[in-house]
PDB file with one MODEL, atoms N, CA, C and O in Angstrom:
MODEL        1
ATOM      1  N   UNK A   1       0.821  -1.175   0.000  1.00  0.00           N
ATOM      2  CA  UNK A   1       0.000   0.000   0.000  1.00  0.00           C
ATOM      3  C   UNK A   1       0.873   1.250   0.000  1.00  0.00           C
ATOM      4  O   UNK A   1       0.367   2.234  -0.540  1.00  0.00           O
ATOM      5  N   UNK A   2       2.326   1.410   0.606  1.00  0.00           N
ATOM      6  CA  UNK A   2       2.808   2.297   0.618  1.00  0.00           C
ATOM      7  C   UNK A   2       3.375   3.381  -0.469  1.00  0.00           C
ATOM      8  O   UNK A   2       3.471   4.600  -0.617  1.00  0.00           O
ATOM      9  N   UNK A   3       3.789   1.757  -1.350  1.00  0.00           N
ATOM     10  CA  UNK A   3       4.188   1.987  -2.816  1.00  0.00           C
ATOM     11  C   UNK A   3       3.256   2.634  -3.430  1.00  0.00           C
ATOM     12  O   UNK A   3       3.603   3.583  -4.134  1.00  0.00           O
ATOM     13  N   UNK A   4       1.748   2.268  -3.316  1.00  0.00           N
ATOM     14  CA  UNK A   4       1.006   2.950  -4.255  1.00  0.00           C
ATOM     15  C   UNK A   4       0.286   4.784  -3.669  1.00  0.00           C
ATOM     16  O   UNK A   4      -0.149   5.796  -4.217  1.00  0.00           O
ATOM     17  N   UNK A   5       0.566   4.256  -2.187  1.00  0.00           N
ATOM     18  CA  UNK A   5       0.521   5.835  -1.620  1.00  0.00           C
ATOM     19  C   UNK A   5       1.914   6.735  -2.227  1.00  0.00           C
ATOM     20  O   UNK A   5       1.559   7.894  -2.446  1.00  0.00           O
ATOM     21  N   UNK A   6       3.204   6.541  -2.512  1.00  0.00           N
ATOM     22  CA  UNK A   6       3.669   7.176  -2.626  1.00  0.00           C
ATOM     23  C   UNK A   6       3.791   7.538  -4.059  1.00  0.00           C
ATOM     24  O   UNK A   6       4.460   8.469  -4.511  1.00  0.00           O
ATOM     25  N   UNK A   7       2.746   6.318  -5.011  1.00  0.00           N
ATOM     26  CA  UNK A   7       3.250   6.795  -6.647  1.00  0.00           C
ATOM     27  C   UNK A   7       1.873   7.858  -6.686  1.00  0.00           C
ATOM     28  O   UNK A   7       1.425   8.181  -7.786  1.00  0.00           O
ATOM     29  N   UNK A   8       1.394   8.248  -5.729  1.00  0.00           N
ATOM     30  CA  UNK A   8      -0.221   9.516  -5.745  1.00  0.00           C
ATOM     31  C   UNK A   8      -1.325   8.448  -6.143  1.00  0.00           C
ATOM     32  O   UNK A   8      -2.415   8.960  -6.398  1.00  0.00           O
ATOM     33  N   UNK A   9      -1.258   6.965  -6.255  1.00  0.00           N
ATOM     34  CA  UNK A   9      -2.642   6.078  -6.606  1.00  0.00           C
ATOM     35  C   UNK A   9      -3.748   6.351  -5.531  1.00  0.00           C
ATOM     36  O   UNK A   9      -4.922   6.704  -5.639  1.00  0.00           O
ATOM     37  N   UNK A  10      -2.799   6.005  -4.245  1.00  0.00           N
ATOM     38  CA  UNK A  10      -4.173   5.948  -2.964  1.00  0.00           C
ATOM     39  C   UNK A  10      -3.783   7.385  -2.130  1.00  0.00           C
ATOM     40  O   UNK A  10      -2.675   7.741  -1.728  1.00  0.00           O
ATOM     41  N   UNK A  11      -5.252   8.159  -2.006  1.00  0.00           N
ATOM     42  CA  UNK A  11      -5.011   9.469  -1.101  1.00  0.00           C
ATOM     43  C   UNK A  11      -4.182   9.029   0.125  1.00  0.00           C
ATOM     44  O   UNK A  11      -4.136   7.912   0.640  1.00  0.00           O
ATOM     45  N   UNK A  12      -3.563  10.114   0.459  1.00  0.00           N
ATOM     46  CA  UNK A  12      -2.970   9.520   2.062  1.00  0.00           C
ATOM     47  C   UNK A  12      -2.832  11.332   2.739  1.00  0.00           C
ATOM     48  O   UNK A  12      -3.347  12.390   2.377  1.00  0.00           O
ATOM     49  N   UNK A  13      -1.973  11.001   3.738  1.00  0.00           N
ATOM     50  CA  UNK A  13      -1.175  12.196   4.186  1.00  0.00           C
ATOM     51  C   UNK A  13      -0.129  11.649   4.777  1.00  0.00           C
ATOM     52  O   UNK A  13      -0.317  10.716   5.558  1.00  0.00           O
ATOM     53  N   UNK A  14       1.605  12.286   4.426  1.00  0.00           N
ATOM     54  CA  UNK A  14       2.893  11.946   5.127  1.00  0.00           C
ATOM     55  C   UNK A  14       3.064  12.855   6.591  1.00  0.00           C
ATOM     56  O   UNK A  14       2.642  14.012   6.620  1.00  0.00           O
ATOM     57  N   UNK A  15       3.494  12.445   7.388  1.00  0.00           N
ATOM     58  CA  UNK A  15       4.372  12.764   8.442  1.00  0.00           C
ATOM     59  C   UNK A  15       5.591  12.557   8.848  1.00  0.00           C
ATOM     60  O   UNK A  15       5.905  11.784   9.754  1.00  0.00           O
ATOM     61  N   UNK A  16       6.422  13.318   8.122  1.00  0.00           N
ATOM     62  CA  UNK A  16       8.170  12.553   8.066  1.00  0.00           C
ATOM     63  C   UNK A  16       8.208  11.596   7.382  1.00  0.00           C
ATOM     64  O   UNK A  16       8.049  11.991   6.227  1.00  0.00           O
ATOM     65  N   UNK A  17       8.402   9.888   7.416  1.00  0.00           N
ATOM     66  CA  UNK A  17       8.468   8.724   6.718  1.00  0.00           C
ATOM     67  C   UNK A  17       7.447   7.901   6.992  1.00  0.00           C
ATOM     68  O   UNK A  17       7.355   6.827   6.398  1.00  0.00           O
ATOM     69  N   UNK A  18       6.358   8.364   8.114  1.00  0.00           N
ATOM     70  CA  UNK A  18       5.204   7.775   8.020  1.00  0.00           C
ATOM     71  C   UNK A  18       4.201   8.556   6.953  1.00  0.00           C
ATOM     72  O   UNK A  18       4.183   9.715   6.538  1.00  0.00           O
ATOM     73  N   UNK A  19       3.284   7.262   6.669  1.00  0.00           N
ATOM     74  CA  UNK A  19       2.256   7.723   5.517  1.00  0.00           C
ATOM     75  C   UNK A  19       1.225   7.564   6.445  1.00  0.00           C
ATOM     76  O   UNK A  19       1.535   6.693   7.258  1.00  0.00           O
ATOM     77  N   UNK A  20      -0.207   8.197   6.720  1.00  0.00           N
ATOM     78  CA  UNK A  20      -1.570   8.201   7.588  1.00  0.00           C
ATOM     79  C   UNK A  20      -2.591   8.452   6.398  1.00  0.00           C
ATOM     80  O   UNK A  20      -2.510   9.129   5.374  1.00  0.00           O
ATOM     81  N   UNK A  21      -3.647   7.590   6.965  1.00  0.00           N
ATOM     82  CA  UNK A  21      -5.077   6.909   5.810  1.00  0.00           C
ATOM     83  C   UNK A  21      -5.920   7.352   7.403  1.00  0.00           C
ATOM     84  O   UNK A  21      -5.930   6.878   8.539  1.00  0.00           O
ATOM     85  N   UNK A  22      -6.706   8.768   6.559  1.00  0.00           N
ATOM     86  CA  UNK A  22      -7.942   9.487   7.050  1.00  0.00           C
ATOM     87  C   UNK A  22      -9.269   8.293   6.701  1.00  0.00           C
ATOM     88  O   UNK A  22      -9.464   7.648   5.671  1.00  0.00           O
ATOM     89  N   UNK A  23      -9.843   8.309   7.660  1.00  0.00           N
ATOM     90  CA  UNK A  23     -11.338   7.350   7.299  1.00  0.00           C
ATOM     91  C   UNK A  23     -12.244   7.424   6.209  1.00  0.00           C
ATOM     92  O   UNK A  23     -13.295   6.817   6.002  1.00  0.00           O
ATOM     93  N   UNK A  24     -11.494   8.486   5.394  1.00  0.00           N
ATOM     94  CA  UNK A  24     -12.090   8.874   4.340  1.00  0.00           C
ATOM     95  C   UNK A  24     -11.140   8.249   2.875  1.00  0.00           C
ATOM     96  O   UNK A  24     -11.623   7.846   1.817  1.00  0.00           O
ATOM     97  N   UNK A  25     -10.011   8.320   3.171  1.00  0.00           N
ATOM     98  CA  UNK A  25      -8.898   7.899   2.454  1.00  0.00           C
ATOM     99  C   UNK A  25      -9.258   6.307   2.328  1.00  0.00           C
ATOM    100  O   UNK A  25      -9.259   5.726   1.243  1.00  0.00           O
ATOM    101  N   UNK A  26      -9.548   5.709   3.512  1.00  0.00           N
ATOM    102  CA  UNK A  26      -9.679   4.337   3.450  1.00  0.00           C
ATOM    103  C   UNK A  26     -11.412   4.098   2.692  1.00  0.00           C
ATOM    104  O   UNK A  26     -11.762   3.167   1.967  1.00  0.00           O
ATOM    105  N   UNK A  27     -11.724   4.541   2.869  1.00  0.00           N
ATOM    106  CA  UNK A  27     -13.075   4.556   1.721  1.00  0.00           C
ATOM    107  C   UNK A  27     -12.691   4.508   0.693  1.00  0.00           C
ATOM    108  O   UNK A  27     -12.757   3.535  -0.058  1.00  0.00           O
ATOM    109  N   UNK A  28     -12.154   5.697   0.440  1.00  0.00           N
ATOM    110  CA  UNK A  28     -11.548   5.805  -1.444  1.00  0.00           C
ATOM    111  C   UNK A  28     -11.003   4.831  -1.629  1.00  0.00           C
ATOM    112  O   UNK A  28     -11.320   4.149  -2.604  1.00  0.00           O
ATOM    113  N   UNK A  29      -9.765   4.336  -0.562  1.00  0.00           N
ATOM    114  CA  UNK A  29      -9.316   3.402  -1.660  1.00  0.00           C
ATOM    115  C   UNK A  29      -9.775   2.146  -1.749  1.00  0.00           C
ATOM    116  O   UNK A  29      -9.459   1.377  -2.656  1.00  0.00           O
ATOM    117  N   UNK A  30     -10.682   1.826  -0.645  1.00  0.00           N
ATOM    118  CA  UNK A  30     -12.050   0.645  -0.488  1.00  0.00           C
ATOM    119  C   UNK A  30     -12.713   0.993  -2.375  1.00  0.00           C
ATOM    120  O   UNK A  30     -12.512   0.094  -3.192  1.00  0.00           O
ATOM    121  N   UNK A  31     -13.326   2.083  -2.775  1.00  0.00           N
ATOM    122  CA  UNK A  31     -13.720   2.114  -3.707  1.00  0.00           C
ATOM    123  C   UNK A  31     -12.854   1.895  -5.273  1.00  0.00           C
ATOM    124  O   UNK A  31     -13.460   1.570  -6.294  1.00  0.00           O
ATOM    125  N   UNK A  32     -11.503   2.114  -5.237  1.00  0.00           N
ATOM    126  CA  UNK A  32     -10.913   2.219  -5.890  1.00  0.00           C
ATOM    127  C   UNK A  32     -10.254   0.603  -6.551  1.00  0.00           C
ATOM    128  O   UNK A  32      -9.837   0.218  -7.644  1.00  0.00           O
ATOM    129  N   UNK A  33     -10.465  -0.033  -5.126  1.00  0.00           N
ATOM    130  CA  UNK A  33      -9.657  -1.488  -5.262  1.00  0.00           C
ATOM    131  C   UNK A  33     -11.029  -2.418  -5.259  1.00  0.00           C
ATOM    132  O   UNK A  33     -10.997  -3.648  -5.227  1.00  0.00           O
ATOM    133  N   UNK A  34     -12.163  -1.672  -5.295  1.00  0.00           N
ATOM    134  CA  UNK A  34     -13.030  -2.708  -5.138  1.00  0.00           C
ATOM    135  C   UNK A  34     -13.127  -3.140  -6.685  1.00  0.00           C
ATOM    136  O   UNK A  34     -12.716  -4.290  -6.839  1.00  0.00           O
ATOM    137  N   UNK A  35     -13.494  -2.617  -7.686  1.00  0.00           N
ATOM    138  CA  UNK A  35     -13.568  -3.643  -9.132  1.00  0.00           C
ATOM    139  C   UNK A  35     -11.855  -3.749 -10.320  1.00  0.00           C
ATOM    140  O   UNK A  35     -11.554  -3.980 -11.491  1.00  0.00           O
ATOM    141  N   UNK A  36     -11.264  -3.434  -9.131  1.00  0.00           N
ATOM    142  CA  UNK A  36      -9.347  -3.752  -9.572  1.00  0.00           C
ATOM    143  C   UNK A  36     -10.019  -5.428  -9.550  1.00  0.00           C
ATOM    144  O   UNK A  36     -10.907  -5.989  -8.907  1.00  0.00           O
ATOM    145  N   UNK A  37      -8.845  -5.919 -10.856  1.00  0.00           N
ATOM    146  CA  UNK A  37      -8.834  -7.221 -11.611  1.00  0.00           C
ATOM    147  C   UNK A  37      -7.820  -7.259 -10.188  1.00  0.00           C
ATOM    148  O   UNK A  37      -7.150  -6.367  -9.667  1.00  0.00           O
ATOM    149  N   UNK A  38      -8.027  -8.682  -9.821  1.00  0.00           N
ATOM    150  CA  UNK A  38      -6.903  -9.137  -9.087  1.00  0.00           C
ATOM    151  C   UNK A  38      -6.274 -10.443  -9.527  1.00  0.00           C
ATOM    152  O   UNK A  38      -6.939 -11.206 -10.227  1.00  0.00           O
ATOM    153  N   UNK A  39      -5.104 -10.736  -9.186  1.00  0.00           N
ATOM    154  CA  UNK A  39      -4.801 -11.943 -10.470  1.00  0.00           C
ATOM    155  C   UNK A  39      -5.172 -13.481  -9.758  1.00  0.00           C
ATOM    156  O   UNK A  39      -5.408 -13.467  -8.549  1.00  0.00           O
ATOM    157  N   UNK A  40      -5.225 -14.784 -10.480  1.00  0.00           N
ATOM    158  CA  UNK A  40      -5.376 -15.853  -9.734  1.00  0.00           C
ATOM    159  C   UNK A  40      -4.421 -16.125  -9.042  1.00  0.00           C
ATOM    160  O   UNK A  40      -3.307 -15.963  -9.538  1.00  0.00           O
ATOM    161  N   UNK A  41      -4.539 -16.622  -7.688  1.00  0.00           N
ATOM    162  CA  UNK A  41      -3.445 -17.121  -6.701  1.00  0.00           C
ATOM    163  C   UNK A  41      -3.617 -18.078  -6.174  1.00  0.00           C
ATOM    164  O   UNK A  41      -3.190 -18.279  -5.037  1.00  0.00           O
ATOM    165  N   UNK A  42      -4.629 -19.368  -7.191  1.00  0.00           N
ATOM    166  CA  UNK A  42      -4.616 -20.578  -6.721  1.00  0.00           C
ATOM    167  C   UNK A  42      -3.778 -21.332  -6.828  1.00  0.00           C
ATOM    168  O   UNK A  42      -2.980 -20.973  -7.694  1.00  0.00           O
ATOM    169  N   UNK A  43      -3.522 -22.282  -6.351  1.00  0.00           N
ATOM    170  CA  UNK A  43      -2.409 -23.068  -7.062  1.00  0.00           C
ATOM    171  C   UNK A  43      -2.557 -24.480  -8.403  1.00  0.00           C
ATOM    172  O   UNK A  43      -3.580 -24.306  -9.065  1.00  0.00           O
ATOM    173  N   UNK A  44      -1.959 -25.409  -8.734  1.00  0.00           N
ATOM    174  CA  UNK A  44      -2.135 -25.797  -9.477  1.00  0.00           C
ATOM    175  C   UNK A  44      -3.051 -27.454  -9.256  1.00  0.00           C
ATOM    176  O   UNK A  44      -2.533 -28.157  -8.389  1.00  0.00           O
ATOM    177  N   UNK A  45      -3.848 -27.844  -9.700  1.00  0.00           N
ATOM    178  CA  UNK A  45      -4.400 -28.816  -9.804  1.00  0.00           C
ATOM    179  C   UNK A  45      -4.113 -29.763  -9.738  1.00  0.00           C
ATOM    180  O   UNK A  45      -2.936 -29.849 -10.090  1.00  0.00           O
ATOM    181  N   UNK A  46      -4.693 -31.075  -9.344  1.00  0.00           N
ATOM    182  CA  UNK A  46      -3.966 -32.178  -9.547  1.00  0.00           C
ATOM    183  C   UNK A  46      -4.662 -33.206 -10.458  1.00  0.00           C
ATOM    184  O   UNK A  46      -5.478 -33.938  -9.898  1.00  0.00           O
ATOM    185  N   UNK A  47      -4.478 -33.358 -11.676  1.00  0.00           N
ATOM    186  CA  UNK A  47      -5.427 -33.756 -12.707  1.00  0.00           C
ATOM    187  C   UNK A  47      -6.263 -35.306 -12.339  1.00  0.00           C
ATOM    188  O   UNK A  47      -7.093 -35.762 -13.126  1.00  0.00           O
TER     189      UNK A  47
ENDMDL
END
């Protein structure tokens, strides 16, 4: 999450080297990641 707070994806606010997620921030990015493709992370089958 930090990575994408710091490329400007997810709102935030810094304090020195900490990053802080307002209850509002965590909404957005609740909305933002909610219809993000996420990839499969099952593993493989056993035929």
């Amino acid at each position: 999450m930090k990575d994408r707070a710091s490329a400007g994806v997810f709102p935030h606010r810094r304090f020195g080297k900490h990053y802080r997620f307002s209850r509002e921030d965590v909404a957005e990015i609740v909305q933002l990641t909610k219809n993000a493709v996420r990839p499969y992370r099952g593993g493989m089958r056993a035929a």
